[in-house]
BAMAR-168551 format. One record per residue (C-alpha): residue number from 1; x, y, z. Coordinates in steps of 0.1 Angstrom, whole numbers, padded with zeros to 4 digits. Example, Ala and Ser with C-alpha at 12.3 -4.5 7.8 and 13.67 -1.06 7.14 Angstrom:
2
+-------+-------+-------+-------+
| zalum |  east | north |    up |
+-------+-------+-------+-------+
|     1 |  0123 | -0045 |  0078 |
|     2 |  0137 | -0011 |  0071 |
+-------+-------+-------+-------+
This chain:
343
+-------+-------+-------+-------+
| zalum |  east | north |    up |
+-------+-------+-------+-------+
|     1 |  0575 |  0777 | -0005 |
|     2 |  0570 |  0761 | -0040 |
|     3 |  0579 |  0728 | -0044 |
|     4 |  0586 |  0723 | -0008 |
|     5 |  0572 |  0723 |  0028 |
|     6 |  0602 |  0730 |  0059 |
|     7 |  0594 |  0721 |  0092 |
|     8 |  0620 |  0731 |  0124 |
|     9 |  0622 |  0706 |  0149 |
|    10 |  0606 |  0681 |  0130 |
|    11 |  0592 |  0652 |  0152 |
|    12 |  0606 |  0619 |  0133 |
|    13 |  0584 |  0592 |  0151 |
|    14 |  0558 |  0594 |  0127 |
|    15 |  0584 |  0587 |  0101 |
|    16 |  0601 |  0551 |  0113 |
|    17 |  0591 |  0520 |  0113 |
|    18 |  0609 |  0513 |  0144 |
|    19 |  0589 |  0542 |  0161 |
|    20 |  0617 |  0555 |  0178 |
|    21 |  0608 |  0593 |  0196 |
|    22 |  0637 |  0615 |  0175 |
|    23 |  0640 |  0650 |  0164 |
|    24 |  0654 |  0664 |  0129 |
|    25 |  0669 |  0699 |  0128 |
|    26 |  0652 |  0707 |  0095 |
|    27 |  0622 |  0685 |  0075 |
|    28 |  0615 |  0690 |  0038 |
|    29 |  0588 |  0676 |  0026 |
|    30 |  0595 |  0678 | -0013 |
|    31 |  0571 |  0679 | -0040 |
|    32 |  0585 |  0687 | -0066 |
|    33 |  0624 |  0681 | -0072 |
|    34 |  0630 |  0707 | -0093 |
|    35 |  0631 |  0727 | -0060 |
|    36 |  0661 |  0708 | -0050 |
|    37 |  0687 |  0731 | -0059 |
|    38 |  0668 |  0760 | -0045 |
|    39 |  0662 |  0745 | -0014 |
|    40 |  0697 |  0731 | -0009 |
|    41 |  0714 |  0764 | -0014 |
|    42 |  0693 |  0779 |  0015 |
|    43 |  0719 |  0785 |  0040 |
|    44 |  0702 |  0769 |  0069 |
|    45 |  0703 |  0736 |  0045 |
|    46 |  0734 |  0744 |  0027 |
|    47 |  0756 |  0742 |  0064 |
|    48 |  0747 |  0711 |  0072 |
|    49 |  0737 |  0675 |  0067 |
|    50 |  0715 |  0658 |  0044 |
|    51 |  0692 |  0628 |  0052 |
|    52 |  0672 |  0615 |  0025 |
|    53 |  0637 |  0597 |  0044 |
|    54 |  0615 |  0574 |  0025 |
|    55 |  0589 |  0555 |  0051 |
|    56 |  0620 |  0550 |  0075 |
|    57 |  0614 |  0518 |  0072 |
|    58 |  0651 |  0511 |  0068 |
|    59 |  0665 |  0533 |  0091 |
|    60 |  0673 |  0532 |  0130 |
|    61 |  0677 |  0565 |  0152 |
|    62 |  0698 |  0560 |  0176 |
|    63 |  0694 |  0596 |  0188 |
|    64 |  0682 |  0629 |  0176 |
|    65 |  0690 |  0643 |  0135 |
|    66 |  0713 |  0673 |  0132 |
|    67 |  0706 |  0677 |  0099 |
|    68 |  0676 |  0683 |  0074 |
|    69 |  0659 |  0659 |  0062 |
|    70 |  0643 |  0654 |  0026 |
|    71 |  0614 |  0633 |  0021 |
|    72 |  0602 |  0629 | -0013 |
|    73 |  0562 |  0633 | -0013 |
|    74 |  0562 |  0630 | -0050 |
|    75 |  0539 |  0609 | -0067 |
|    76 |  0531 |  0595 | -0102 |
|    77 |  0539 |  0568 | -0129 |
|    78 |  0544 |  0570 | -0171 |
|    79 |  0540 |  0540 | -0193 |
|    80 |  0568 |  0536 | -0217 |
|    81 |  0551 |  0506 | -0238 |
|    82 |  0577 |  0480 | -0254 |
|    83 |  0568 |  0451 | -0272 |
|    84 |  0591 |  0430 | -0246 |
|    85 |  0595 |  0452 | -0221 |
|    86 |  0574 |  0478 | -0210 |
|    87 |  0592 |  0504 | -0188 |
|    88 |  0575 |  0526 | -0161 |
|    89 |  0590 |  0555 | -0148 |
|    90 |  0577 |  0559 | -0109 |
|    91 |  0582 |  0589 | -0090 |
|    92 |  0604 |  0583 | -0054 |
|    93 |  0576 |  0595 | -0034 |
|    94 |  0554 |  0565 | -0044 |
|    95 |  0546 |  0537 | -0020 |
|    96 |  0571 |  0505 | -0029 |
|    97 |  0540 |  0481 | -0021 |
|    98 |  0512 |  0502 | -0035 |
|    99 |  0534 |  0505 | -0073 |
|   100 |  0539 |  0464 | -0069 |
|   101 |  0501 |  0463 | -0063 |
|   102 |  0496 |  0484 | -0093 |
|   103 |  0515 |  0467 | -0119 |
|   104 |  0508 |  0431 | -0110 |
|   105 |  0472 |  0444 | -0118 |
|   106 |  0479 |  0457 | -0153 |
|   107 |  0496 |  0430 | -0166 |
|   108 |  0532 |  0437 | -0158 |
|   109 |  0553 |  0408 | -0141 |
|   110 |  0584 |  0404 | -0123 |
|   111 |  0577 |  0422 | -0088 |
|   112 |  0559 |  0400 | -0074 |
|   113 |  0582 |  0381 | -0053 |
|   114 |  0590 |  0421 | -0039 |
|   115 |  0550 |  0425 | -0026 |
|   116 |  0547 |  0437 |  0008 |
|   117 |  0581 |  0455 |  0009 |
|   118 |  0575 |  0488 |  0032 |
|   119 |  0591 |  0516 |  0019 |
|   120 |  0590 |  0538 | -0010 |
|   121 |  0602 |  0535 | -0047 |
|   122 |  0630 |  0561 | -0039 |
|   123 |  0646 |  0540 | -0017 |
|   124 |  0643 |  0507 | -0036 |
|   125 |  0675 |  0509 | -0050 |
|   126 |  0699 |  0522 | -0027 |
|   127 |  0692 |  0491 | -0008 |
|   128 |  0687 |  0469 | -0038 |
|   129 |  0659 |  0455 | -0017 |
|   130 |  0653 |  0417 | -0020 |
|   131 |  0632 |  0387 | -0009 |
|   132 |  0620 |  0355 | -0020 |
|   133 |  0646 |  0352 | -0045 |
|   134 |  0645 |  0382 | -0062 |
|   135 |  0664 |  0415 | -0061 |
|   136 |  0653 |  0446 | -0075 |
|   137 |  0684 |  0454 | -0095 |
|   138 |  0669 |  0430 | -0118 |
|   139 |  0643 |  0450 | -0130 |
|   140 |  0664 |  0488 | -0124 |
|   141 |  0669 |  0502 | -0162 |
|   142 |  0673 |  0540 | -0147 |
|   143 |  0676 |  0567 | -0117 |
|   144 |  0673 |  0597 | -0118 |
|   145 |  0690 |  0617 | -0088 |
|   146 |  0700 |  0650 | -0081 |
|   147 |  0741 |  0647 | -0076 |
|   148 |  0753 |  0670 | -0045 |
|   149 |  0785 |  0665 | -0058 |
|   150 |  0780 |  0677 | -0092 |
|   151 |  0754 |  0699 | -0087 |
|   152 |  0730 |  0688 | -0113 |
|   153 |  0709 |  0661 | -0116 |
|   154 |  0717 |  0626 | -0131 |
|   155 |  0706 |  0597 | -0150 |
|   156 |  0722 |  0566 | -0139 |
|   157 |  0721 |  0533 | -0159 |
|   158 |  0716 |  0498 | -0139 |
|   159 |  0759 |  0498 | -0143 |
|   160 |  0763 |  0530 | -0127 |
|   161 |  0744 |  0518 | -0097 |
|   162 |  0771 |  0491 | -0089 |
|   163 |  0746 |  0469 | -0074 |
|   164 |  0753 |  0447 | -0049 |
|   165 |  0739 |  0421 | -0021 |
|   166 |  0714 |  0449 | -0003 |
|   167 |  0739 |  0474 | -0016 |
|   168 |  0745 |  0499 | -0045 |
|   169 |  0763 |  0529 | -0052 |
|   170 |  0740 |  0548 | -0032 |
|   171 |  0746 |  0534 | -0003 |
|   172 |  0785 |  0538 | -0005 |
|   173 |  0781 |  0573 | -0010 |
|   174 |  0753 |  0581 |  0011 |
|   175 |  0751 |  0618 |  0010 |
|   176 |  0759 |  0623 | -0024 |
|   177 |  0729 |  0610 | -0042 |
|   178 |  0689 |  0622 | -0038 |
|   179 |  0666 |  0600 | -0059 |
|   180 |  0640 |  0617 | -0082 |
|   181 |  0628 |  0587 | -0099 |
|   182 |  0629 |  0554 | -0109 |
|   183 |  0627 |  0534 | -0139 |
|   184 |  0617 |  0498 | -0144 |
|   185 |  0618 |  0475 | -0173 |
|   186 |  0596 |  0445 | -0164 |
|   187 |  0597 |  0415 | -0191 |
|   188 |  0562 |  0404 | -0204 |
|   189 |  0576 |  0369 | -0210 |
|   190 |  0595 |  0363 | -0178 |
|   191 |  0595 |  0332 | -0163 |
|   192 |  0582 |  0328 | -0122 |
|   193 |  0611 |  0328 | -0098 |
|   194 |  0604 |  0296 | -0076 |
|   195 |  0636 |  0297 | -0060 |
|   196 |  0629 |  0301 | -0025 |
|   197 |  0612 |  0266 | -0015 |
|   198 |  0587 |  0283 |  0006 |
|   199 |  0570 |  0299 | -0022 |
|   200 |  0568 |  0266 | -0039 |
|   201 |  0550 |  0250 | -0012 |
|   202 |  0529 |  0280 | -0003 |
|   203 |  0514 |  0273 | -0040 |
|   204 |  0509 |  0233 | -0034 |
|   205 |  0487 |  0244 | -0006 |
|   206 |  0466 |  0271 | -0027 |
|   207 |  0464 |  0242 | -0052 |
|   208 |  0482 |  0260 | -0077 |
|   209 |  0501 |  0239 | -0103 |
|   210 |  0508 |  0266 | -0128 |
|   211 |  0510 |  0300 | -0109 |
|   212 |  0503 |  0334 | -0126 |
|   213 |  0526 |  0363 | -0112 |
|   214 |  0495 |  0371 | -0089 |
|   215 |  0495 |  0334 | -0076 |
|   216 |  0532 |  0342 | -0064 |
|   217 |  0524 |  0379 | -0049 |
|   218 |  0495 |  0358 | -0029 |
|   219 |  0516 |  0331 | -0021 |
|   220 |  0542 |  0359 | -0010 |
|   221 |  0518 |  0378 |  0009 |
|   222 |  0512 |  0345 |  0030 |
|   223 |  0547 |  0338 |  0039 |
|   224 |  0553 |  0372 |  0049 |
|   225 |  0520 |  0378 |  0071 |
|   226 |  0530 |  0346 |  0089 |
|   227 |  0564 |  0353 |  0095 |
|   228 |  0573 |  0387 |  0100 |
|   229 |  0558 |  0411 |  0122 |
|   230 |  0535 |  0439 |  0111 |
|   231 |  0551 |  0475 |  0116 |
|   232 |  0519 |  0484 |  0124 |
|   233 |  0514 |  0463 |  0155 |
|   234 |  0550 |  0464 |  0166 |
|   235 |  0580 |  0483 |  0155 |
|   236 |  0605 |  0473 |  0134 |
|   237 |  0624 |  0476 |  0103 |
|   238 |  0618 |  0441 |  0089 |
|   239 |  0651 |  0420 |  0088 |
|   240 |  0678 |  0443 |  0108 |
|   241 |  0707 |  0419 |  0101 |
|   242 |  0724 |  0412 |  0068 |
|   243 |  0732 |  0373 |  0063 |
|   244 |  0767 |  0374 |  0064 |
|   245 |  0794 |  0365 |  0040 |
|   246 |  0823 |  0338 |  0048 |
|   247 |  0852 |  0324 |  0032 |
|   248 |  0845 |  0288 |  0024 |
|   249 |  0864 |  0271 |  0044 |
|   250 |  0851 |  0289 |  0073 |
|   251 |  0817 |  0281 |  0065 |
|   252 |  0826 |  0244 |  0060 |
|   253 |  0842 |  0241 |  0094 |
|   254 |  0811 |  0258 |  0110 |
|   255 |  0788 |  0233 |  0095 |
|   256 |  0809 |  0206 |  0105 |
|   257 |  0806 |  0217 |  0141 |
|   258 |  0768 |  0228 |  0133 |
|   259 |  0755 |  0204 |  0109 |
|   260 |  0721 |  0222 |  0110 |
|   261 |  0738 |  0256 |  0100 |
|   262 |  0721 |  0261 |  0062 |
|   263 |  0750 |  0275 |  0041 |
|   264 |  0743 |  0288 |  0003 |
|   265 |  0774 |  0297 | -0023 |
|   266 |  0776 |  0332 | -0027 |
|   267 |  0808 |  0329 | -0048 |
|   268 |  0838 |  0314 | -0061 |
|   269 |  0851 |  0323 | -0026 |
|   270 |  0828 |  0329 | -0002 |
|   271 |  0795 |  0311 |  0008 |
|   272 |  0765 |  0327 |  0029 |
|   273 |  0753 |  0322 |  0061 |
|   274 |  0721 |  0324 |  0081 |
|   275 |  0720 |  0357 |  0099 |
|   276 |  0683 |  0343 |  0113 |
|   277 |  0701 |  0310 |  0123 |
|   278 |  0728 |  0321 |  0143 |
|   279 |  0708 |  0344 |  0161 |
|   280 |  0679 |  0318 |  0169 |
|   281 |  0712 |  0295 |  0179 |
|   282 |  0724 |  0322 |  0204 |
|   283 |  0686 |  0320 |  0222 |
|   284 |  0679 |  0350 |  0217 |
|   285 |  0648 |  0347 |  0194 |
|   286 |  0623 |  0365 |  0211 |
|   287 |  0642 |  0379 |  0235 |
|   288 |  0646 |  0415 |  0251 |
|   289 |  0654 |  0436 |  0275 |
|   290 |  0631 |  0462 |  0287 |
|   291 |  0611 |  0475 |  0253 |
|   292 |  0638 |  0468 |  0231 |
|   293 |  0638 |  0427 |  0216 |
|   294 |  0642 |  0400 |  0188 |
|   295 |  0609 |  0391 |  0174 |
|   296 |  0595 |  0360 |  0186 |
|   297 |  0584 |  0353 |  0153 |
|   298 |  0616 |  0358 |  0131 |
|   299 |  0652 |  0361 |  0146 |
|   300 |  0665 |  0386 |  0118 |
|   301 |  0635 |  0412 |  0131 |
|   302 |  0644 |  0436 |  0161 |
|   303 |  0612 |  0454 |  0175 |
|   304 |  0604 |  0480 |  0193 |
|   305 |  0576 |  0461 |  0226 |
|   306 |  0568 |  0499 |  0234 |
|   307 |  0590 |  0527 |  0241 |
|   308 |  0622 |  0522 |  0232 |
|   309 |  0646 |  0545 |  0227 |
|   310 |  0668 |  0545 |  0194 |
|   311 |  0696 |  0538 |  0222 |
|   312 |  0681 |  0511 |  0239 |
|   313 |  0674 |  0495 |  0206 |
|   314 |  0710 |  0499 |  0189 |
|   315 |  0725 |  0488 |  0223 |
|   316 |  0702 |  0451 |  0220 |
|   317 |  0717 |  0447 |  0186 |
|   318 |  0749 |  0454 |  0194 |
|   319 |  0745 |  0423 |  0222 |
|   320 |  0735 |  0402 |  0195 |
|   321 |  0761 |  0414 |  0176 |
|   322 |  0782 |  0403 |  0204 |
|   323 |  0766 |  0371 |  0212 |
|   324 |  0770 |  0356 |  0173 |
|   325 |  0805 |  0369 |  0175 |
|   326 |  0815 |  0353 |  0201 |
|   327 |  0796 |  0319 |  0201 |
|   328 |  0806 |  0315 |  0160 |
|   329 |  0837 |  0341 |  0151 |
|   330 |  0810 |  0356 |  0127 |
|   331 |  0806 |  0395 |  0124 |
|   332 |  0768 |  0405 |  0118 |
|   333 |  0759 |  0438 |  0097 |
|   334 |  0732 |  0457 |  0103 |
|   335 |  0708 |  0464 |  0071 |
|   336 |  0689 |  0496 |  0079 |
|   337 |  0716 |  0524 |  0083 |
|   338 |  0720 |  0537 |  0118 |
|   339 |  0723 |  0568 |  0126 |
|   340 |  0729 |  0594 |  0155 |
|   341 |  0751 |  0571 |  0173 |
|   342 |  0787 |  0573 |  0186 |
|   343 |  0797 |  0536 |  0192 |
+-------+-------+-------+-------+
């Protein structure tokens, strides 16, 4: 049909970083979303769930889909030039890494810290991805979404997205909201963000005294080859676990007992703790049982050796939920959403 492609059945390995074998009810591949409201009044849509799917690279299938599932396959940029700050409006469909790519190499900067990301722009914001020191609600000046609720489709300022730490209105509401689009405003003049120490001595050993925004994207590029895993060797969803939130106190008695625990301020109340470290301090870095495992290369990383089912894999991080719980009174969260579970 115009504007979109439905599948029955829909075989969902292909479609998650994790390469878990699971089955949607329904697939729409959508390309153009001015077929959304056509397609979601089909009956066979309209009775049951929605899943919006970017790369599934932040998602874990813990068992088969009853529901359809909409992946954007849209695609293009526009150039809004502004003296200060030029905006681009992306499509959801696009590559996250491929549009960082792009813009570094015209001249626009503030994404570089962001390179190497999997996913697509779509999903960018629902998660309010983040690394290196930089979060992408920086840079947000508009979505666009169609609003199941409403039944129309929305514009949404950076304030109506109620960002948050890897969190947004989107993903409060997570069935009410399908991003059509995104757009960026990204400052000529902005400064480098050299928060995150490893990126300053990445560039000491490239010899680079004043980096460029592409120095930073290289340097970035370094630190995450090294560290993380490569989907496309193994599976996985890049970091699983959010690094957790504490009252103060509780963080300072923690690092009393653990004078190696790092601890950051994340407010007035609360400081923020080392998902990686805990884990790592449990011993289980690197390890698993049967195909389903910690990375041996970063502790916030759960893979996929082989053949893991979605069940085997949610059941290993619930023991490591279990394991940091127990050993430091400290409840882990899980960043990709999980789903097709019942525990």
């Amino acid at each position: 049909m115009g504007g979109y492609l439905l599948t029955d059945n829909a075989p969902l390995k292909g479609r998650n970083t994790l390469r878990v074998d699971a089955r949607a009810r329904l697939l729409a591949e959508i390309r153009d979303p001015t077929a959304l409201p056509g397609l979601l009044a089909q009956p066979a849509v309209a009775a049951g769930d929605i899943l919006v799917l970017g790369e599934g690279s932040n998602v874990l299938f813990a068992g088969d889909v009853d529901a359809t599932v909409l992946a954007m396959a849209t695609q293009g940029v526009e150039m809004f030039e502004d003296a200060e700050r030029p905006r681009l409006r992306v499509a959801a469909g696009e590559r996250w890494d491929d549009f960082v790519r792009w813009s570094l190499a015209r001249g626009y900067p503030g994404l570089e810290n962001l390179i190497m990301i999997p996913g697509t722009v779509g999903a960018a914001p629902i998660q309010n991805i983040g690394a290196y020191g930089v979060e992408v609600a920086e840079f947000v000046d508009m979505v666009e979404a169609w609003d199941t609720q409403a039944g129309a489709f929305v514009e949404l300022s950076t304030a109506d997205c109620a960002f948050g730490y890897r969190d947004s209105l989107f993903k409060r509401q997570p069935d009410r909201f399908i991003v059509t689009a995104v757009t960026f405003g990204l400052p000529r003049d902005r400064a480098p963000n050299l928060s995150y120490a490893g990126i300053g001595d990445e560039l000491k050993k490239m010899g680079i005294a004043k980096p460029a925004p592409i120095h930073i994207a290289e340097a970035v590029v370094s630190l995450r080859t090294r560290k993380l895993p490569d989907p496309a060797v193994i599976g996985n969803a890049g970091s699983f676990f959010k690094n957790p939130w504490v009252p103060k106190a509780q963080a300072q008695a923690l690092q009393t007992e653990h004078p190696q625990m790092p601890v950051w301020p994340a407010s007035d109340t609360l400081a923020k703790l080392s998902a990686g470290w805990l884990i790592d301090a449990c011993g289980l870095k690197g390890a698993r049982d049967g195909d389903a495992g910690i990375s041996n290369r970063h502790a916030l990383v759960l893979v996929n050796h082989g053949i893991a089912s979605g069940a085997e894999l949610w059941a290993f991080a619930q023991k490591v939920q279990r394991s940091v719980g127990e050993r430091f009174g400290v409840t882990l969260e899980p960043e990709p959403r999980v789903l097709g579970h019942t525990s």
